[in-house]
C-alpha positions as CSV (number, residue, x, y, z in Angstrom):
1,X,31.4,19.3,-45.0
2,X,30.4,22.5,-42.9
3,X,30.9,23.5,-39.7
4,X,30.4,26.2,-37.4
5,X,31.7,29.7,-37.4
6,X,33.2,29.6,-40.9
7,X,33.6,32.0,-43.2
8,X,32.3,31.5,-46.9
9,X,35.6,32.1,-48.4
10,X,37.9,29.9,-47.3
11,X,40.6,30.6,-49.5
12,X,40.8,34.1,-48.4
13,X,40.8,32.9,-44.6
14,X,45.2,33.0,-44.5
15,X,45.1,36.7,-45.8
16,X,42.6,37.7,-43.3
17,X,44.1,36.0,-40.4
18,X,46.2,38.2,-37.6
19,X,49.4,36.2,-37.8
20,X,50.8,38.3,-34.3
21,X,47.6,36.4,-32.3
22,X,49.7,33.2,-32.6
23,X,51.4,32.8,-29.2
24,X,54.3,30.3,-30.8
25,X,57.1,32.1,-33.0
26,X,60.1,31.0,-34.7
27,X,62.0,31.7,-31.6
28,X,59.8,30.1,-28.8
29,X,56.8,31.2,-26.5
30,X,56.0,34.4,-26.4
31,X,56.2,36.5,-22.9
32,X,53.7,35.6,-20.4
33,X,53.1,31.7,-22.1
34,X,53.7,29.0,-18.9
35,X,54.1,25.7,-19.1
36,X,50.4,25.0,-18.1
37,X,49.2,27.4,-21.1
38,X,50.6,25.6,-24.2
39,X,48.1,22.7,-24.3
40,X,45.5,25.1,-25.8
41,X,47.2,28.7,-27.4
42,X,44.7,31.5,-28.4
43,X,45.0,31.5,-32.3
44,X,43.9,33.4,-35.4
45,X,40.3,34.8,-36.3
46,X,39.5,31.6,-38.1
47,X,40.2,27.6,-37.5
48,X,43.3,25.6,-39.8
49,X,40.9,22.5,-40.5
50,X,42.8,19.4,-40.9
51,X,42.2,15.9,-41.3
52,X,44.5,13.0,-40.0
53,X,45.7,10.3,-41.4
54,X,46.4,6.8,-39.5
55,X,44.9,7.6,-35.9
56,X,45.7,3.6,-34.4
57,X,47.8,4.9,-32.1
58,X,50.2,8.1,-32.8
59,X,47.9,9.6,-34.9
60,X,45.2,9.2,-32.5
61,X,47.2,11.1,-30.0
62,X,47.9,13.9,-32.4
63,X,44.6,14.2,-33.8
64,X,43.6,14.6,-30.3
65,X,46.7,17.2,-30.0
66,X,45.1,19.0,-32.9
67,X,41.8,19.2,-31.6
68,X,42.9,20.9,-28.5
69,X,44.5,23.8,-30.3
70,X,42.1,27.2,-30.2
71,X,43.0,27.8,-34.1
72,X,42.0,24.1,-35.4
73,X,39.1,22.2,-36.1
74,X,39.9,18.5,-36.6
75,X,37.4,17.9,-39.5
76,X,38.3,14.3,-41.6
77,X,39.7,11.4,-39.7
78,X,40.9,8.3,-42.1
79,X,42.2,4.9,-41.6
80,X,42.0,1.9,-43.0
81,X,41.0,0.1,-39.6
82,X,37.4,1.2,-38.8
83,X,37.5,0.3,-35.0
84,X,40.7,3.1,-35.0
85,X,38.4,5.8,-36.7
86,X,35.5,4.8,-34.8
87,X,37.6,5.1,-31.1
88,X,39.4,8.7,-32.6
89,X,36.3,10.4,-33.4
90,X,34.8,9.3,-29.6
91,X,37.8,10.6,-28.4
92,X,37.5,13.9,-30.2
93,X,34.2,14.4,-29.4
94,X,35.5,14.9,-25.9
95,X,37.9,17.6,-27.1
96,X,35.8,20.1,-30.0
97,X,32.0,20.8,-30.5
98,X,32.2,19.6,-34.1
99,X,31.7,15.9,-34.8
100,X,34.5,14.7,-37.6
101,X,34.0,12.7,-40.3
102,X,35.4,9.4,-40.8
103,X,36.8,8.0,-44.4
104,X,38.4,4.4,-44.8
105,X,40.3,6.0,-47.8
106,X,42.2,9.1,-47.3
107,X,42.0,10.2,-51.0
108,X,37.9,11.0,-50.2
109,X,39.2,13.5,-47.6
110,X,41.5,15.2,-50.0
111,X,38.7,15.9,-52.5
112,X,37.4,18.2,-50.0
113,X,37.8,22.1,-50.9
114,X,37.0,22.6,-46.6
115,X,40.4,20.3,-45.9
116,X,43.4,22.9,-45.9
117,X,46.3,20.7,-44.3
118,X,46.6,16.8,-44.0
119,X,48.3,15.0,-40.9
120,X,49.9,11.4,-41.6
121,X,50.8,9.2,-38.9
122,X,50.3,6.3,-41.5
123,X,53.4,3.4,-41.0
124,X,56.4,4.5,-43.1
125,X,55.6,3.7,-46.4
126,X,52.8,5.8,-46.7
127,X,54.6,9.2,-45.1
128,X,56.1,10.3,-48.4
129,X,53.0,9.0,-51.0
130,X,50.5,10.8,-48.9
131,X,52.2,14.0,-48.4
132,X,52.7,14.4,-52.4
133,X,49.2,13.2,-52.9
134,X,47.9,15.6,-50.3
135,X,50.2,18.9,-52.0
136,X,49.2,17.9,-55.4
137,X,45.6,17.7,-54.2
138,X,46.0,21.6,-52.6
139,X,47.1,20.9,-49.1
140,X,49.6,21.8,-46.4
141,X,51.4,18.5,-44.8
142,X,52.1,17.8,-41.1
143,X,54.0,14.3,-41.2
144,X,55.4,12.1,-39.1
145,X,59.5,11.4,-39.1
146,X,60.5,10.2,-40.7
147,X,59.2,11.8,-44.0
148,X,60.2,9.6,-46.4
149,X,61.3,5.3,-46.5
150,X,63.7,5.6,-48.9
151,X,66.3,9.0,-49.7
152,X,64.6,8.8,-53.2
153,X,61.2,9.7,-51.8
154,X,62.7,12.9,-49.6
155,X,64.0,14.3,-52.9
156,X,60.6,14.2,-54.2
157,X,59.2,15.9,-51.4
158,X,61.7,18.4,-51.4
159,X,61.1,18.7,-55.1
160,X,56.9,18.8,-54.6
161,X,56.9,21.5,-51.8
162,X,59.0,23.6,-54.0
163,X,56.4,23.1,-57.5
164,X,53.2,22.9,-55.2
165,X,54.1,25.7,-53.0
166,X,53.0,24.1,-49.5
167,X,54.4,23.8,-46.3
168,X,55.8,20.5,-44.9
169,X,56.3,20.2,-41.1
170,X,57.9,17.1,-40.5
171,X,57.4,15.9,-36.9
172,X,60.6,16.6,-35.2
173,X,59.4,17.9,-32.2
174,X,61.9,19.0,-30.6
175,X,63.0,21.6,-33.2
176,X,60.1,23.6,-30.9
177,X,60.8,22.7,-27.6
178,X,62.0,26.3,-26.0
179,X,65.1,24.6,-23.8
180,X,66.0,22.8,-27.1
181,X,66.3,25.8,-29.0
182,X,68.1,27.6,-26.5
183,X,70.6,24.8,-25.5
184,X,71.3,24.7,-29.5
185,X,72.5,28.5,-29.8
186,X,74.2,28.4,-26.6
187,X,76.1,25.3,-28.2
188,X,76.4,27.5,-31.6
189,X,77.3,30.2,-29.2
190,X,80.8,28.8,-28.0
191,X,79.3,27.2,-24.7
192,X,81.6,24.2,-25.1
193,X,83.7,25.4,-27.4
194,X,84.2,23.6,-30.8
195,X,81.7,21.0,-30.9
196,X,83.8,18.3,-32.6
197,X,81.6,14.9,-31.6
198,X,77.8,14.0,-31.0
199,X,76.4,11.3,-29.7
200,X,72.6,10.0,-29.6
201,X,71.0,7.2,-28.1
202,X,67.7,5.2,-27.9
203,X,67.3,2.4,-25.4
204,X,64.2,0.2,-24.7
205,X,63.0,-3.6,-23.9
206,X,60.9,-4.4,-26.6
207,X,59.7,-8.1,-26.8
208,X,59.6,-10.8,-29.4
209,X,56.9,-10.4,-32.4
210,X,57.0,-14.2,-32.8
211,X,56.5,-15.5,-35.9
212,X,53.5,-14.8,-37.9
213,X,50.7,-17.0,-39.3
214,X,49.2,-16.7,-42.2
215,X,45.4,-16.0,-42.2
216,X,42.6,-14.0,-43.5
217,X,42.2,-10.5,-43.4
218,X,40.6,-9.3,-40.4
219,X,36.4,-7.9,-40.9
220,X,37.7,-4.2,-39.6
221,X,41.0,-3.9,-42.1
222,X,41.6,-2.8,-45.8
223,X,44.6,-4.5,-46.1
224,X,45.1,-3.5,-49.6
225,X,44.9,0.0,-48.8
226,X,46.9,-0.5,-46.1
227,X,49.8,-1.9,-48.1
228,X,49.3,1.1,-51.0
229,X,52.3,2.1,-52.6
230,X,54.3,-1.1,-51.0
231,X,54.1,-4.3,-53.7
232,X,51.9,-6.5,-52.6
233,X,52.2,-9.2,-49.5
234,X,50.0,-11.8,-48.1
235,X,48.5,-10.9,-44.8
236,X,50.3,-12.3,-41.5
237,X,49.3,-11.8,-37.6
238,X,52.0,-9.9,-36.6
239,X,52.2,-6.9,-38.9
240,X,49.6,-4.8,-37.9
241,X,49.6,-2.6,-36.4
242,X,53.1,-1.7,-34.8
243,X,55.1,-4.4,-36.0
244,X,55.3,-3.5,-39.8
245,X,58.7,-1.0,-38.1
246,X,60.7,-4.0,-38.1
247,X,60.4,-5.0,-41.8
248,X,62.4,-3.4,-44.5
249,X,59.1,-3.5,-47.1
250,X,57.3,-1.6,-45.0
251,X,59.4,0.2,-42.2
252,X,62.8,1.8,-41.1
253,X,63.7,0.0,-38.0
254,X,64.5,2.1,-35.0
255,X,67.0,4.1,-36.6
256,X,64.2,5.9,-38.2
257,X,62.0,5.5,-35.8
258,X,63.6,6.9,-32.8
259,X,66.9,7.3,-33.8
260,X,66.1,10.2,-36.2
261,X,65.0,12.3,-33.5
262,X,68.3,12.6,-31.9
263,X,70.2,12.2,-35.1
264,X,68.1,15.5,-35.7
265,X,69.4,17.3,-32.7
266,X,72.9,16.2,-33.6
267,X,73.2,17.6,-37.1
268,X,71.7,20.9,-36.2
269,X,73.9,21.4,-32.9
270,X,77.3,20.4,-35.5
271,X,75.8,22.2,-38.2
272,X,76.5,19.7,-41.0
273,X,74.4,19.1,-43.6
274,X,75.8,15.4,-45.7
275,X,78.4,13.3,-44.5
276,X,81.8,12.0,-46.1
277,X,81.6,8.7,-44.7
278,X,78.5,6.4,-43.2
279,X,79.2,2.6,-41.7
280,X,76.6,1.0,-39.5
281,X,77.1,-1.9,-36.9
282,X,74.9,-4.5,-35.5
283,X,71.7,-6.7,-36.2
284,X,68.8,-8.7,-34.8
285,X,70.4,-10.3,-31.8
286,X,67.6,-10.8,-29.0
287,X,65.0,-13.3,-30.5
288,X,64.4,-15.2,-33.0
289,X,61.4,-13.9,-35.1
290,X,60.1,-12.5,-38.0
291,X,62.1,-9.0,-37.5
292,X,64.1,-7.9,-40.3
293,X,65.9,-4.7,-38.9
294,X,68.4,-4.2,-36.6
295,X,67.4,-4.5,-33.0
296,X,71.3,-3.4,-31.5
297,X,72.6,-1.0,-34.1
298,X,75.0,1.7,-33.8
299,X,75.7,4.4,-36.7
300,X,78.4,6.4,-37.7
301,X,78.5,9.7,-39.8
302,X,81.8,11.7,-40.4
303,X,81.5,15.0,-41.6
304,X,84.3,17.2,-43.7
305,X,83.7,19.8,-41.1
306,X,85.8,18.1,-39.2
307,X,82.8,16.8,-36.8
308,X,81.8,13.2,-36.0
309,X,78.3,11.6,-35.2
310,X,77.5,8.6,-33.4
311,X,73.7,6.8,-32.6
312,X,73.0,4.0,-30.2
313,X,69.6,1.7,-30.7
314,X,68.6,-1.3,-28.2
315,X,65.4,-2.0,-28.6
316,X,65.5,-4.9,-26.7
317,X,68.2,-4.0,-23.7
318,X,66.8,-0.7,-22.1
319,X,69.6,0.4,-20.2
320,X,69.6,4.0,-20.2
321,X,72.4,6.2,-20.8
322,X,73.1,9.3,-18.7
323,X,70.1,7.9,-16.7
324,X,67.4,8.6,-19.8
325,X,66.6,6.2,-22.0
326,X,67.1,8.9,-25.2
327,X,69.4,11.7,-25.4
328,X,72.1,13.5,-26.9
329,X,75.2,14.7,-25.7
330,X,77.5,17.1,-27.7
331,X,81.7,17.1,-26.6
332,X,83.5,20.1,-27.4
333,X,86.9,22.0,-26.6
334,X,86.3,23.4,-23.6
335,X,83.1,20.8,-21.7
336,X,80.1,18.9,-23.2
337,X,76.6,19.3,-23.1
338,X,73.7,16.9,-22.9
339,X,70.4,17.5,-24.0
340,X,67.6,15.3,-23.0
341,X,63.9,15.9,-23.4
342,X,63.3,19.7,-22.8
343,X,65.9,20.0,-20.6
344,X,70.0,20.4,-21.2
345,X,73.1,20.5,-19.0
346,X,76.7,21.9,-20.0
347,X,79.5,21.1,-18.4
348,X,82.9,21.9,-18.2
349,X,86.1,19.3,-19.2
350,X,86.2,18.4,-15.4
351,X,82.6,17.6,-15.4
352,X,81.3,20.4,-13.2
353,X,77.9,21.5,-14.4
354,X,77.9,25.2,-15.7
355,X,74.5,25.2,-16.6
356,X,71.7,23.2,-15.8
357,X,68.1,23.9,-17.4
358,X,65.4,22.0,-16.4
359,X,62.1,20.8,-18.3
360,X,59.0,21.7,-16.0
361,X,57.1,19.4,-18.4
362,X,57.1,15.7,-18.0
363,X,58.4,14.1,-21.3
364,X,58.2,10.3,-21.2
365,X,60.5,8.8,-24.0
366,X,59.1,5.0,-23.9
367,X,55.5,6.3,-24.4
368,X,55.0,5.1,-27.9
369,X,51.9,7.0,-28.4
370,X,52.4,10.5,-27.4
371,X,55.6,11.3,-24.9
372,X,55.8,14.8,-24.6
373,X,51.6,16.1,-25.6
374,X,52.2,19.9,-24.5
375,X,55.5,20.9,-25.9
376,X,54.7,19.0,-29.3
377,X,51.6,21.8,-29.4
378,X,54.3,24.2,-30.1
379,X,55.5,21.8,-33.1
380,X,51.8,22.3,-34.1
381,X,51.4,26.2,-33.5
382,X,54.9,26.6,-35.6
383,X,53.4,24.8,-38.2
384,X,50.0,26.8,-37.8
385,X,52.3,29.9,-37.8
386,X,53.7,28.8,-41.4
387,X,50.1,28.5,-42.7
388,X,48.6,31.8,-41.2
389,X,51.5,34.3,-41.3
390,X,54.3,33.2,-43.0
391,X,56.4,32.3,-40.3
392,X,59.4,30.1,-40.8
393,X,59.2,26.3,-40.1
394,X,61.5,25.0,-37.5
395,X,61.0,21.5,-39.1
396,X,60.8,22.1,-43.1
397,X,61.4,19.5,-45.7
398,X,64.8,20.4,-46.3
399,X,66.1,20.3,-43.3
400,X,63.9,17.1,-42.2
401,X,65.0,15.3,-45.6
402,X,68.7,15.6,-44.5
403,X,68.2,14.7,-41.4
404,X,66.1,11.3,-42.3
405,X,69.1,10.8,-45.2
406,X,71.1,10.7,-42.6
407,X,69.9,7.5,-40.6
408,X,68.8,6.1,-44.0
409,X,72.5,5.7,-45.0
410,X,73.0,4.3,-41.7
411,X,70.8,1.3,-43.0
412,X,71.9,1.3,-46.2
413,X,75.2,0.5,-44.8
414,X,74.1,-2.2,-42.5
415,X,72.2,-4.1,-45.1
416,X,75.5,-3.9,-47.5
417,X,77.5,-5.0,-44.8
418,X,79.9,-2.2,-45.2
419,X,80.8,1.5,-44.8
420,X,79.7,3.7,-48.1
421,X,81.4,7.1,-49.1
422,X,78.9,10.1,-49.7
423,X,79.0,13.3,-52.2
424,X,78.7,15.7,-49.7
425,X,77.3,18.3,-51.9
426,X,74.1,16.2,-53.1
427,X,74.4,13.3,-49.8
428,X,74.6,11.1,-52.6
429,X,76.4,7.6,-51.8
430,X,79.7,7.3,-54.5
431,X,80.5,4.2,-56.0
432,X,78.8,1.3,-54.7
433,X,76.2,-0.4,-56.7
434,X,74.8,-1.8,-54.4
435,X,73.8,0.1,-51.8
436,X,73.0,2.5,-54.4
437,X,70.1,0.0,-55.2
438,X,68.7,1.0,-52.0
439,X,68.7,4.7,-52.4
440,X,64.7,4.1,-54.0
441,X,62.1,1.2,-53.4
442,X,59.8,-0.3,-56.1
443,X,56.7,0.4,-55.9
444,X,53.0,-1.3,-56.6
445,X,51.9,-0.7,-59.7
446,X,49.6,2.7,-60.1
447,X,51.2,3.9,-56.8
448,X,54.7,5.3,-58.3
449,X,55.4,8.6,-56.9
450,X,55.5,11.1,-59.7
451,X,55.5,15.5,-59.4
């Protein structure tokens, strides 16, 4: 597919590009960005053309994200429910001149030389299968946290970037939020003092998803291609298309799917990598239904550094903490400080505020579909960056492996009913069959991940 403005040679297009036009860096905004300017940054001579994957509801938002960057044409759009591709591309063509093209199967999109990086917003079980597909297939990856289902996958990926030699951006916004990145080297600075404790939090009032029916596959959905790399299930009512987070063969619960965000934030503020000990604490408490993970769960991580995490999830009691529903707050020697959105606060041991930075961008944490639209563009620009120039990603695979790992061993642990010991060279768990048997799924057969 062709589309305006392009050069012919579009594998010389990231040697050609002026890399200094980008307005995002490594560090932040450049001089002279505002708040109202980061919705649509100036970018290189030529477009990054991407297509997305899964655009029901997240994906739609950040296909829409894409489209609204100078430097990107959104191209392919692919889902496996044709009223979601149908609704994105309308929705596009509101955004960029260019009409995209719609696949039910991703893999189509992939075969096409004009496609240089692949977004997936697909449920869980598809984050780490489509990234390898898309690298072996000659493409950059933007995907969704949490990158992997299983710790076995996030090797591979880790493993693939380094053979294929592409770029993975995993969507931990807030690795690119300026305040964010600021409050972290003031915390690495000595603003508290030793950081010796973090603690994260997720709170929200999510209702019962009953219990499903079986019945036939709707008109509009490949189920089978929805399912994948997951073994095969018969199709129920109340999977698709949100619901499939609460069930082990398919999703990661909210530790992964909220709670990795702040888990994130703690890990780089206490600048740990694996932990010497994991336990996990809670279940499905607030209905009875067809939900498999926990819906009350609390994590623990301790680290040889000497440093302790905890995370909070209620998905079904939204009482916020430190009036937000999620956070993270870091106590040290000398004060604390609480991050929260794009803002942060440090105070000292008698709770007087030394610092207080405020967000000028609203950032709305129980908006499933897209929360915080103008500071993720600078997730997006960063990853942009990578392609063009070379710039470093805030949000690599290495660094978002460890931190999914992290709340991965926090299930692991509640679904063996006990607290596992790690290797904390390799984040390995030591000595426990069982939840060993977690550490990789089994897949359907012809969709094994293999470099």
């Amino acid at each position: 597919m062709k589309t305006k403005n392009k050069s012919n040679s579009r594998r010389d297009f990231i040697k050609k590009s002026v890399g200094a036009s980008l307005a995002v860096t490594a560090g932040g905004i450049l001089p002279g960005s505002s708040a109202l300017s980061y919705g649509r940054i100036s970018g290189s001579n030529d477009k990054v053309r991407v297509s997305v994957m899964g655009v029901y509801s997240r994906g739609n938002a950040l296909a829409q994200n894409f489209a609204r960057q100078d430097n990107c044409d959104v191209i392919h759009i692919c889902d496996v429910d044709s009223r979601a591709i149908e609704k994105c591309i309308a929705g596009l063509n509101e955004i960029q001149s260019l009409k995209a093209e719609g696949f039910r199967d991703f893999r189509k999109s992939l075969e096409s030389k004009d496609i240089d990086a692949m977004v997936i917003a697909a449920p869980d079980h598809w984050h780490a299968p489509a990234s390898l597909l898309a690298m072996q297939a000659g493409k950059h990856v933007y995907v969704e946290k949490p990158c992997s289902h299983n710790p076995a996958e996030g090797e591979i990926l880790v493993k693939a970037g380094a053979k294929y030699g592409k770029l993975i951006q995993m969507g931990n916004q807030r690795r690119s939020y300026p305040n964010v990145r600021e409050a972290i080297q003031e915390l690495k600075n000595g603003a508290i003092g030793r950081a010796y404790f973090g603690k994260g939090w997720y709170a929200n009032n999510r209702g019962s998803i009953g219990v499903g029916k079986e019945t036939a596959v709707p008109e509009w959905l490949d189920w089978d291609l929805w399912q994948g790399p997951a073994p095969r299930s018969v199709y129920k009512d109340n999977v698709v298309h949100y619901n499939w987070h609460w069930f082990w063969h398919w999703g990661t619960g909210e530790a992964l799917n909220n709670g990795t965000h702040m888990v994130d934030l703690l890990r780089w503020g206490l600048d740990v990598d694996y932990p010497v000990k994991v336990s996990s604490n809670g279940g499905r408490y607030r209905y009875k239904d067809d939900w498999e993970t926990p819906d009350t769960q609390v994590i623990n991580l301790d680290f040889k550094e000497g440093v302790t995490m905890s995370w909070e999830g209620r998905s079904c009691n939204g009482k916020p903490i430190e009036n937000t529903y999620a956070g993270a707050l870091f106590y040290g020697e000398k004060g604390s400080m609480f991050i929260n959105g794009n803002s942060y606060t440090i105070y000292d041991l008698e709770n007087k505020i030394i610092k207080d930075v405020k967000n000028d961008i609203p950032v709305d944490p129980l908006n499933v579909v897209d929360p915080a639209a103008k500071l993720d563009s600078l997730h997006i620009q960063n990853f942009f960056g990578g392609i063009i120039n070379g710039t470093p990603l805030n949000a690599g695979i290495d660094s978002g492996h460890k931190s999914t790992l992290l709340v991965q061993l926090g299930n692991i642990s509640q679904r063996v009913g006990r607290s596992i010991n790690i290797d904390t060279e390799t984040g390995h768990i030591l000595n426990d069959k069982e939840a060993e048997s977690l550490w990789a799924r089994t897949y359907e057969e012809g969709w094994e991940m293999k470099i």
